[in-house]
C-alpha positions in Angstrom: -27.5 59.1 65.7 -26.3 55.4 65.6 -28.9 52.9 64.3 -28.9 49.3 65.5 -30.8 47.3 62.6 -32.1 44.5 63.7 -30.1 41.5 61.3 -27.0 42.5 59.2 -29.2 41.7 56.4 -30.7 44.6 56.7 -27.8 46.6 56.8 -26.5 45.3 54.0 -28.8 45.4 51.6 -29.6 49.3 52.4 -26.1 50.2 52.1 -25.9 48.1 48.7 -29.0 50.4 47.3 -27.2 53.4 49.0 -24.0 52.9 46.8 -25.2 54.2 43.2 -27.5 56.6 44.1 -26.6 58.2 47.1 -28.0 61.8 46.1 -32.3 59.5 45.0 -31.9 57.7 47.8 -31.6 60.3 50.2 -35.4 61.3 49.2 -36.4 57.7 49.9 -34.6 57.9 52.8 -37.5 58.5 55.4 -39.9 56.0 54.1 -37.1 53.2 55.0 -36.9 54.5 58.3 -40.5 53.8 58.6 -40.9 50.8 57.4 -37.9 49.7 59.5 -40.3 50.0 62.3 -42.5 47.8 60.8 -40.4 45.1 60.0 -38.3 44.9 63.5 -42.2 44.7 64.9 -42.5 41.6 62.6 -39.4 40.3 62.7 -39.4 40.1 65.9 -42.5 38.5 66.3 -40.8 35.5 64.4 -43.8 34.0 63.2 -44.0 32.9 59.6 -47.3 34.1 58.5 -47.1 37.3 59.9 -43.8 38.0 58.2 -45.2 36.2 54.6 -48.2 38.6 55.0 -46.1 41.7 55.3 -44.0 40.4 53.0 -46.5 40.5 50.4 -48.4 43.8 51.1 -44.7 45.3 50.8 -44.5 43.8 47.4 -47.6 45.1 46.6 -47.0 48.6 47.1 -43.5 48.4 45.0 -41.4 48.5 48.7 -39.2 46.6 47.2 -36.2 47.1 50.1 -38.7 46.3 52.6 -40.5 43.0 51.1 -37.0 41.8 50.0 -35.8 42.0 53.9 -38.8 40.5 54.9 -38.7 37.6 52.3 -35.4 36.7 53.1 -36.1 36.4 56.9 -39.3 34.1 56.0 -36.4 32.1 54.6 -34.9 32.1 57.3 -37.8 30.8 59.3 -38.8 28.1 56.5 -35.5 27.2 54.8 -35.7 25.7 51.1 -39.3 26.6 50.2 -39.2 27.3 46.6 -41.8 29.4 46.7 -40.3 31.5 49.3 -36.9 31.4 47.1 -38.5 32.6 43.8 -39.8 35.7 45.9 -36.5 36.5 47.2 -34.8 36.3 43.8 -37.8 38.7 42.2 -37.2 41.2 45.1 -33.3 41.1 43.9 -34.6 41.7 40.3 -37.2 44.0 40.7 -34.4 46.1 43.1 -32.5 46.7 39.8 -34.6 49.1 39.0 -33.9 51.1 41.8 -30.5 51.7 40.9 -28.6 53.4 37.9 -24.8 52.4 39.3 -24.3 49.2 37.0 -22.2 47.8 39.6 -25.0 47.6 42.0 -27.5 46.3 39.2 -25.2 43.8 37.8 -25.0 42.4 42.1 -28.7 42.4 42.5 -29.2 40.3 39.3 -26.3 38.3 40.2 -28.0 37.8 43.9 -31.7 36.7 41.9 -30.1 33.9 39.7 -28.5 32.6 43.1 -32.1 32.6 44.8 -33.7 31.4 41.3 -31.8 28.2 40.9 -31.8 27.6 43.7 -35.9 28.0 43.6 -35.9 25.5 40.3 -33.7 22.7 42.5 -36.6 22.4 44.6 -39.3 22.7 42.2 -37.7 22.0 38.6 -41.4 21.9 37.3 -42.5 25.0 38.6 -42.8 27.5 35.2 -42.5 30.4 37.3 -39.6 29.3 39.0 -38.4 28.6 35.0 -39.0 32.2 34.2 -37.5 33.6 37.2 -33.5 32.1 35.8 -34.5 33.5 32.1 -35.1 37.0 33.6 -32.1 36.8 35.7 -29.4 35.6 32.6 -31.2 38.4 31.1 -30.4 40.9 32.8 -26.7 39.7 33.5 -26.2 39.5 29.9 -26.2 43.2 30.0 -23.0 43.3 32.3 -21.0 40.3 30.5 -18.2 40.0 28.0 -19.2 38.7 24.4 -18.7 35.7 25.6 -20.9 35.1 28.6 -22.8 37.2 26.6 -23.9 35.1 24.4 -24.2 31.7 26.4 -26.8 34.1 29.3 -28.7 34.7 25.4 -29.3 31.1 24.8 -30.2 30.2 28.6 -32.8 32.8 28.3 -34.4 30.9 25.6 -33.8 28.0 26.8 -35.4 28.8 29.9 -38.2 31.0 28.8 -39.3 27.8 26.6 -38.9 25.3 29.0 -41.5 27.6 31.0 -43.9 27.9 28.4 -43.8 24.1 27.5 -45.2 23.2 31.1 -47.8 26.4 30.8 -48.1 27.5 27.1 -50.5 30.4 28.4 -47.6 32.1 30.6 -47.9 35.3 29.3 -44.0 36.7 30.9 -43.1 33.5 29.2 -44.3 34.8 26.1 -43.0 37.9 26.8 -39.3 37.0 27.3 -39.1 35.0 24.4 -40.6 37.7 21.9 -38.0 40.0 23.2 -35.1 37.3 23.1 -36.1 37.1 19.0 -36.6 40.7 18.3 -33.5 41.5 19.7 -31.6 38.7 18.9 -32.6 39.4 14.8 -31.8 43.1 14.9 -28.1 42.0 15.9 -25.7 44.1 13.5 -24.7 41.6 10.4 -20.8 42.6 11.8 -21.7 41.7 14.8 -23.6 38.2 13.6 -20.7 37.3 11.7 -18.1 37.8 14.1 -20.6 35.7 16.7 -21.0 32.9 14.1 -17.6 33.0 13.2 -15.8 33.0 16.9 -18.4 31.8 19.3 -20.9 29.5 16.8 -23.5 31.6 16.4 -26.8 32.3 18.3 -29.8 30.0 18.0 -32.1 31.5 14.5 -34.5 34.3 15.7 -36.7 36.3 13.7 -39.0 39.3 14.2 -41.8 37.9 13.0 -41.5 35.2 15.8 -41.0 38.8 18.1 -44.1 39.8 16.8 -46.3 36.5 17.0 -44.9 35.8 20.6 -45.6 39.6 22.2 -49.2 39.9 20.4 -50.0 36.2 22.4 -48.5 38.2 25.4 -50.8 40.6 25.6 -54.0 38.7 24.4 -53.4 36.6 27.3 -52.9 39.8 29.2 -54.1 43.3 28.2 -53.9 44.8 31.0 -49.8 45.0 31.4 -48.3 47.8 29.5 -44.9 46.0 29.3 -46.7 43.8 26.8 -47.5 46.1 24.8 -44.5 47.9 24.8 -42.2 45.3 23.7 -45.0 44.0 20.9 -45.0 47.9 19.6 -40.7 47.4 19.9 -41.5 43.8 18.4 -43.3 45.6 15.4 -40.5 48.8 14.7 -37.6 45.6 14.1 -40.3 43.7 12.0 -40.7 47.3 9.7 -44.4 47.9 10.7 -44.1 51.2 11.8 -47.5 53.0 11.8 -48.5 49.8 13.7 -45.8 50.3 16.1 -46.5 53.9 16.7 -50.2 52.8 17.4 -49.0 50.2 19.7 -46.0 52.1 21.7 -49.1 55.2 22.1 -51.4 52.4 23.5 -49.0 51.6 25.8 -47.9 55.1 26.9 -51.8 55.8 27.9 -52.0 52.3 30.2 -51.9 52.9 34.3 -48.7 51.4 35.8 -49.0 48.1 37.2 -46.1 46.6 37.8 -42.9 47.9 39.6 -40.8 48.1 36.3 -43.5 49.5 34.2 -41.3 53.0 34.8 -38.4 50.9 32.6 -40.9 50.1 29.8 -42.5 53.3 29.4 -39.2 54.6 29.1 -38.4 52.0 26.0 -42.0 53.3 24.8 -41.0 56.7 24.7 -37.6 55.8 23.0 -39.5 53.4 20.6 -41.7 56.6 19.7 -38.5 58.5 18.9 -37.2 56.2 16.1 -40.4 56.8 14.6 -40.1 60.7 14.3 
């Protein structure tokens, strides 16, 4: 049967998702279909608050292919609102997750820095906004040549302290820059040397920083196992292994509540596996 979606936005984006994982999607398959009832009802409304609204409730419930459609046509209907922008560029983020073809990941994050720069243009003091490009070169520093590599590494930290210097209690801003140090420090000393000696080196980074930067993370937010998860990952490269194993259980035992939690129970379990 021949579907008509309503934009080729739509269209797009499911086929993108489609592409990796054709065999998990399938089982996600019929959900879509109903919530592409619900967004061609809202859609074609074409009124901003009703599409904002169902926007968020979709984000809410981890729809990410829905809220994602749905953000991007409230762009549509308010062009170059930053805050509209920044969700647009988390929906591309947070969509990485729903994908194991690298191909596909390495798109979406490419799509999020688009939307995220795009969302610090407009509102360059926005922290959150900040954050949004340090999670984005992130993640793409994962699909780049040493190179690119290693210039995403220092706009993460670039970024992820420019974001904490306009709200030092951010706790993802906390977050993102423990991790840059832990695993910026357990570099290989090969791989160090031949980074120092070719590119110039990283900016200095030390687990103890890791350590000091996750543990604020989670004070300021105890409630979010990702936290805790990179401070127990924070405390395995800084040697304080019973800790670690104390922290990565703690972790393990916390409901979900955020869409990539899944990711970071998965480094959890991992983490708990070094420490057989």
């Amino acid at each position: 049967m021949k579907t008509n979606p309503p934009d080729q936005d739509r269209f797009r984006v499911l086929a993108l998702w489609r592409l990796g994982d054709k065999i998990r999607m399938f089982s996600r398959l019929s959900r879509w279909v109903l919530s592409a009832f619900a967004i061609i009802s809202v859609v074609s409304a074409a009124n901003l608050d009703d599409v904002l609204k169902a926007a968020l409730a979709a984000e809410a419930r981890w729809d990410t292919p829905t809220a994602l459609l749905l953000f991007k046509q409230a762009d549509t209907l308010h062009p170059n609102d930053a805050v509209i922008l920044q969700k647009v560029s988390k929906q591309y983020s947070d969509a990485t997750s729903d994908t194991t073809d690298p191909v596909v990941k390495q798109h979406l994050a490419a799509e999020a820095l688009v939307y995220a720069r795009r969302a610090v243009t407009l509102e360059p003091k926005n922290p959150v906004n900040i954050l949004s490009v340090a999670i984005c070169y992130g993640k793409l520093a994962g699909f780049s040549d040493t190179r690119t590599k290693l210039e995403y590494s220092r706009h993460v930290k670039e970024f992820a302290e420019a974001a904490l210097a306009l709200k030092p209690d951010y706790d993802y801003a906390h977050h993102i820059l423990g991790r840059w140090h832990y695993e910026v420090a357990t570099l290989g000393v090969g791989t160090r040397f031949l980074v120092k000696l070719i590119y110039g080196g990283l900016p200095a980074a030390s687990t103890a920083e890791a350590v000091r930067q996750l543990r604020r993370a989670t004070e300021l937010a105890p409630e979010k196992p990702a936290h805790r998860v990179e401070l127990g990952l924070a405390l395995l490269a800084d040697g304080q292994r019973e800790l670690a194993r104390q922290i990565l259980g703690q972790a393990l035992a916390m409901p979900k509540c955020e869409k990539y939690d899944d990711e970071s129970f998965a480094r959890a379990r991992a983490g708990l596996e070094k420490l057989r």
